[in-house]
C-alpha positions as CSV (number, residue, x, y, z in Angstrom):
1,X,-10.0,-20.3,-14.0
2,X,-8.7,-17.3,-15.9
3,X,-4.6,-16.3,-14.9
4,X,-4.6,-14.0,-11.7
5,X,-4.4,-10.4,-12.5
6,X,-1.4,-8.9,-11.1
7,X,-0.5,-5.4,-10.6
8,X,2.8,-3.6,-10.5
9,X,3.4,-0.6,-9.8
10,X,6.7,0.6,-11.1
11,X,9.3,3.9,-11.0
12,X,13.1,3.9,-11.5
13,X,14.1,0.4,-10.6
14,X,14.7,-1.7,-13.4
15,X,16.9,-4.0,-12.3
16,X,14.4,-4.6,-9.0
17,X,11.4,-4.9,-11.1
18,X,12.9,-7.5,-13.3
19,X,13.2,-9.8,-10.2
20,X,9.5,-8.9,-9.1
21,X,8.3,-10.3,-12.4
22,X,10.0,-13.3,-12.2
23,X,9.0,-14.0,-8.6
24,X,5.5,-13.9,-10.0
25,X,6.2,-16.2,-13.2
26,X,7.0,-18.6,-11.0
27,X,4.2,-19.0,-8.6
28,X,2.6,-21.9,-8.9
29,X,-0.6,-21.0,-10.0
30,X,-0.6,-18.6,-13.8
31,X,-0.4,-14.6,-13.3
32,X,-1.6,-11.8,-15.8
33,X,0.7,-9.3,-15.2
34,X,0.1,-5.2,-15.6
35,X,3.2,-3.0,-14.8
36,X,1.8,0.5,-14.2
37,X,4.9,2.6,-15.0
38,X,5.1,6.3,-12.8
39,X,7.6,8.0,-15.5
40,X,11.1,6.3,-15.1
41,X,13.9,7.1,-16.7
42,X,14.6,3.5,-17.9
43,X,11.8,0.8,-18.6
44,X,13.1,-2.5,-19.1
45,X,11.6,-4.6,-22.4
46,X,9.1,-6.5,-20.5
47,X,6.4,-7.0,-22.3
48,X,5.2,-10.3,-23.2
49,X,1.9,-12.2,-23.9
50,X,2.1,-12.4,-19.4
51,X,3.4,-8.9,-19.0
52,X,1.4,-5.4,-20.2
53,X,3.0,-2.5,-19.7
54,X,1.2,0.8,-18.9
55,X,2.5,4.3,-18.9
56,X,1.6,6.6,-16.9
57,X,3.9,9.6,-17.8
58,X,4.9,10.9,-14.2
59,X,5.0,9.3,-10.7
60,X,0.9,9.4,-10.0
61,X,1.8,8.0,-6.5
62,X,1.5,4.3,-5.5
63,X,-2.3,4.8,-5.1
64,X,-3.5,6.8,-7.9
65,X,-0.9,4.3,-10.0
66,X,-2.6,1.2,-8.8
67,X,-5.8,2.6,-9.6
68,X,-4.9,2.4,-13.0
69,X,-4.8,-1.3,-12.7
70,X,-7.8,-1.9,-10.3
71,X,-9.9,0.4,-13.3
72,X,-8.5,-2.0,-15.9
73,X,-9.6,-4.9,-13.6
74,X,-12.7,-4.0,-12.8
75,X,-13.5,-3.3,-16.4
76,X,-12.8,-6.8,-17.9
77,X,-15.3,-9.1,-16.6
78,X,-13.3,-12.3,-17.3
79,X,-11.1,-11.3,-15.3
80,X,-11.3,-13.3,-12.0
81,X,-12.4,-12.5,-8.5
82,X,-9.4,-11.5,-7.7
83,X,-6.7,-8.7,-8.1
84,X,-3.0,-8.6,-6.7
85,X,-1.6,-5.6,-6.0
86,X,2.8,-5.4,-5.8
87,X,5.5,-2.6,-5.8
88,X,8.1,-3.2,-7.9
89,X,9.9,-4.8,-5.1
90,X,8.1,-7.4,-4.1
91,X,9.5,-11.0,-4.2
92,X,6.5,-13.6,-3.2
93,X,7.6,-17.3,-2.4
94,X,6.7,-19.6,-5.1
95,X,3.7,-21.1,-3.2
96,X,2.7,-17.6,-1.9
97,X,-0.2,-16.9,-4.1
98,X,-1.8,-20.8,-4.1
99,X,-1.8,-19.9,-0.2
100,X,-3.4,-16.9,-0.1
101,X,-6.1,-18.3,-2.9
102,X,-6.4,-21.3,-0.6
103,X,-7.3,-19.4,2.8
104,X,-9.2,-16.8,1.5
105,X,-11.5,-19.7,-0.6
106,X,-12.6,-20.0,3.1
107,X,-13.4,-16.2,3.8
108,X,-16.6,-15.7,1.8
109,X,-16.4,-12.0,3.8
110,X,-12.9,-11.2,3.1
111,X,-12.7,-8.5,0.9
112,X,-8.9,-7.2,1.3
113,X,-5.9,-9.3,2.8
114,X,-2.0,-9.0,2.5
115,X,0.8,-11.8,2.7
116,X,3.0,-12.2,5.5
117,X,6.2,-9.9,5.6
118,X,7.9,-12.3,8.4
119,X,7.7,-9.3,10.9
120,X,5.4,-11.7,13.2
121,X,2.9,-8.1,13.1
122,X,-0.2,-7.3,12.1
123,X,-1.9,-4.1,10.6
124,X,-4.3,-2.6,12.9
125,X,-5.9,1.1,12.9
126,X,-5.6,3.1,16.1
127,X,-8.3,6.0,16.4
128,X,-5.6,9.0,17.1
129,X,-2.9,7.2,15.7
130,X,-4.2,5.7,12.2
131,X,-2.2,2.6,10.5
132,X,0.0,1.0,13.9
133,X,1.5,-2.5,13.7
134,X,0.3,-4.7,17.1
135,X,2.0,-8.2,17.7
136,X,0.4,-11.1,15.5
137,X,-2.5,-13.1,17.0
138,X,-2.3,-16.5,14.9
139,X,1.0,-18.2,13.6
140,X,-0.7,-19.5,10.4
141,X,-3.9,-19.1,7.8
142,X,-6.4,-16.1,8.1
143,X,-5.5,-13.2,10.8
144,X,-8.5,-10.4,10.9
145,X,-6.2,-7.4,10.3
146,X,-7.3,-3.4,10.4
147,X,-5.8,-3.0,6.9
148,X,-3.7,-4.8,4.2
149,X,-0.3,-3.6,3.8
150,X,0.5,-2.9,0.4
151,X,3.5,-5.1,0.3
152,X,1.3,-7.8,-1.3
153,X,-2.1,-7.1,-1.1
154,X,-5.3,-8.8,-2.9
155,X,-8.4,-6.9,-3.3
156,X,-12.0,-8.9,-4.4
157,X,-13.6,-7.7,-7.4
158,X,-17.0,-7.4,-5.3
159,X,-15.3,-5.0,-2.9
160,X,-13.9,-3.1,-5.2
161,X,-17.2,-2.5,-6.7
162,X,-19.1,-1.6,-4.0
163,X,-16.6,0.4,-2.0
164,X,-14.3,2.0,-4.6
165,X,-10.6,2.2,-5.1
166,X,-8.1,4.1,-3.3
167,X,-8.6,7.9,-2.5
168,X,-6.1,9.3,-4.5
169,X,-5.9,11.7,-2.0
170,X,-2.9,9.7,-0.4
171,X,-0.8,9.6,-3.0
172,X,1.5,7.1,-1.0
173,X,1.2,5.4,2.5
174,X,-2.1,5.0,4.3
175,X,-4.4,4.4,1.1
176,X,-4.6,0.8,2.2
177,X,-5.9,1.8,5.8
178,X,-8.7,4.2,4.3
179,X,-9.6,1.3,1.6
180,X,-10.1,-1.0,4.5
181,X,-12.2,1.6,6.7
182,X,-14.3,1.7,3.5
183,X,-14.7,-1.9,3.1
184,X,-15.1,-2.6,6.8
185,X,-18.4,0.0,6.7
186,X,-19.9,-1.5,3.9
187,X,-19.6,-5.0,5.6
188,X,-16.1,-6.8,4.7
189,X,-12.9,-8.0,6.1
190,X,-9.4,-7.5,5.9
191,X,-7.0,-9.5,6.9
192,X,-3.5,-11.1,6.6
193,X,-2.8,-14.5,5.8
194,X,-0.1,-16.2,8.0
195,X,2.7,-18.3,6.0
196,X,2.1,-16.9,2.3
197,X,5.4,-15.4,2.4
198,X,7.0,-11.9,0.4
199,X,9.4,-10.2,0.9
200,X,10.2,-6.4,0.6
201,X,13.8,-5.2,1.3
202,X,13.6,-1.7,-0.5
203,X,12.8,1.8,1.0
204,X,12.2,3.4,-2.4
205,X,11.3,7.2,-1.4
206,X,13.8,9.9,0.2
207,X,13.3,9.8,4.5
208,X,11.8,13.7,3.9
209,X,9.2,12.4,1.5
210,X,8.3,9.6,3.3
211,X,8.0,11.6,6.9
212,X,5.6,13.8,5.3
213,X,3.6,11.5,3.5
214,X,3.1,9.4,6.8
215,X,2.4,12.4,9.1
216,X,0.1,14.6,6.5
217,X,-1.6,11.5,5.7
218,X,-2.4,9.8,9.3
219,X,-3.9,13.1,10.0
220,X,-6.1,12.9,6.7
221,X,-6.8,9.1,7.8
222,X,-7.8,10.0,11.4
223,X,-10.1,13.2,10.6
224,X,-12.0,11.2,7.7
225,X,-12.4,8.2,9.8
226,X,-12.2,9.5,14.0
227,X,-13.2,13.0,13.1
228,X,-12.0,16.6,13.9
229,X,-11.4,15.6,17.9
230,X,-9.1,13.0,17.3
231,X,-7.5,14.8,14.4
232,X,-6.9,17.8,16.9
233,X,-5.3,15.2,19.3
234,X,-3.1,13.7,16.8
235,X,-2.2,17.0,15.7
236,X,-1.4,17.9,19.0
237,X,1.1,14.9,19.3
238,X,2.8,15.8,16.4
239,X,3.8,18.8,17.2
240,X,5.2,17.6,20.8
241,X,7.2,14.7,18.4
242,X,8.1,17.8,16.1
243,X,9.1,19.8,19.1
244,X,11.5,16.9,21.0
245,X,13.0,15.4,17.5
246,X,14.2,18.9,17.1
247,X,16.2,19.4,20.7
248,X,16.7,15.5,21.3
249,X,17.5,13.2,18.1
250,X,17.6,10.0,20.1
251,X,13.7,10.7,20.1
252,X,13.8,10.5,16.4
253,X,12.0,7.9,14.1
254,X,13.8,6.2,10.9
255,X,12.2,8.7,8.8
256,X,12.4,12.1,11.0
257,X,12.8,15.2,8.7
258,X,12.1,18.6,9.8
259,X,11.3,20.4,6.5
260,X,9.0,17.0,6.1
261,X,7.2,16.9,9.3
262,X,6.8,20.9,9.2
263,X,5.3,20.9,5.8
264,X,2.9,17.9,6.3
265,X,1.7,19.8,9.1
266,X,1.3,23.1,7.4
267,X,-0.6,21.0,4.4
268,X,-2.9,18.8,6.2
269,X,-4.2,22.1,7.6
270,X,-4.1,23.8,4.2
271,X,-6.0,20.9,3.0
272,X,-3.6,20.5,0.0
273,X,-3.2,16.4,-0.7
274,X,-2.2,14.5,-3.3
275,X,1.6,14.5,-4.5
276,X,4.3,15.6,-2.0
277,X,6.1,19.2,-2.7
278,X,8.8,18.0,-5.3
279,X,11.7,18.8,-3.8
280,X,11.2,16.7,-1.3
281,X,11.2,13.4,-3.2
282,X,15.0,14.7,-4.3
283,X,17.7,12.6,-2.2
284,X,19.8,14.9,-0.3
């Protein structure tokens, strides 16, 4: 069996992305690992006959960046069956990778799965509402899920293949969900497997870049997949949440901006995707 291709996707976290790779070295089953770098400032000496480094020369996005690495994948034919995908965050328990290998050996369908967070929730996909967490069903081994998160996700080559990679469209949040629409029409499962554990402590983007990201992209996610109805609906909704946040912050979310939610808005109906406007990735 050939080392696991892993890939990470890096920006501006050195110190964080130094830990990732050794959470990975010490699985218990042998890695490959490709850092796809988004244009840091600082990018630590990693390389090493386990560790490529690719840069990309600006922050593509966590999608397009991955891409990188699933293109690289899917173009070496020795590579395996399957392909991990990590931020630079992402701390896996040593037996965390052996346990996802070992469940999903049992899922000849399963074509996308994530480890377990801990948060005792799984990934589903609401028609109006896109990518929602519901409580989980099983308490260990294979959980059908609506989508992988990205946290730690594994994607099979044969999947990949027939289905594609992610729309780079996304640029960040919600590429996983339209992956696993994509899959689930062409015949395979996604899922999360209970008790392969990772952590993720890190909220790496600014709350404005994030609440636009989330609320332009469901909207994308819901039209492509519900259609224009639902999309009008969700819309709708938005604008009450817009409306209320603004009089009543208790009705807030973690990631409520104003300039963020009004501009995801104003671009989803524009049809302008990919990256977010650049001053809102700028902490404030």
């Amino acid at each position: 069996m050939p080392p696991l291709s892993v890939v990470i996707v890096h920006r501006d976290q050195p110190q964080r992305l130094l830990d990732t790779i050794d959470a990975f070295r010490a699985q218990d089953v042998p890695v490959m690992i490709t850092i796809i770098d988004n244009g840091s400032a600082v990018v630590p000496p990693v390389e090493a006959a386990d560790v490529a480094v690719v840069l990309a020369g600006s922050n593509l996005g966590f999608g397009p960046a991955a891409n990188v690495g699933y293109r690289a994948f899917l173009a070496d034919a020795d590579a395996g069956e399957w392909v991990v995908l990590a931020p630079h965050d992402a701390l896996p328990e040593p037996t965390c990778l052996s346990h996802m290998l070992s469940v999903l050996a049992e899922q000849p369908r399963a074509g996308l799965a994530c480890a377990d967070v801990g948060d005792a929730a799984t990934p589903v996909i609401d028609p109006y509402f896109g990518g929602i967490l519901a409580p989980a069903s099983v308490g260990e081994g294979w959980e059908p899920a609506g989508h992988p998160h990205g946290t730690l996700m594994f994607a099979r080559r044969a999947c990949l293949d027939e289905v594609g990679i992610f729309d780079e469209r996304y640029f960040a949040y919600c590429e996983e969900a339209d992956l696993a629409l994509r899959a689930r029409d062409a015949g395979w499962e996604s899922g999360l497997v209970r008790g392969a554990m990772v952590k993720n402590p890190h909220i790496g983007s600014t709350s404005a870049a994030i609440d636009y990201l989330q609320l332009r992209n469901t909207l994308l996610l819901v039209r492509e997949h519900s259609g224009r109805y639902h999309a009008f609906i969700r819309f709708s909704i938005a604008l009450w949440h817009l409306a209320s946040g603004a009089v009543a912050p208790a009705r807030r979310g973690p990631y409520w901006d104003l300039e963020g939610r009004v501009r995801g808005l104003l671009d989803f109906l524009r049809g302008r995707f990919g990256p977010p406007p650049a001053h809102l990735l700028v902490k404030r």
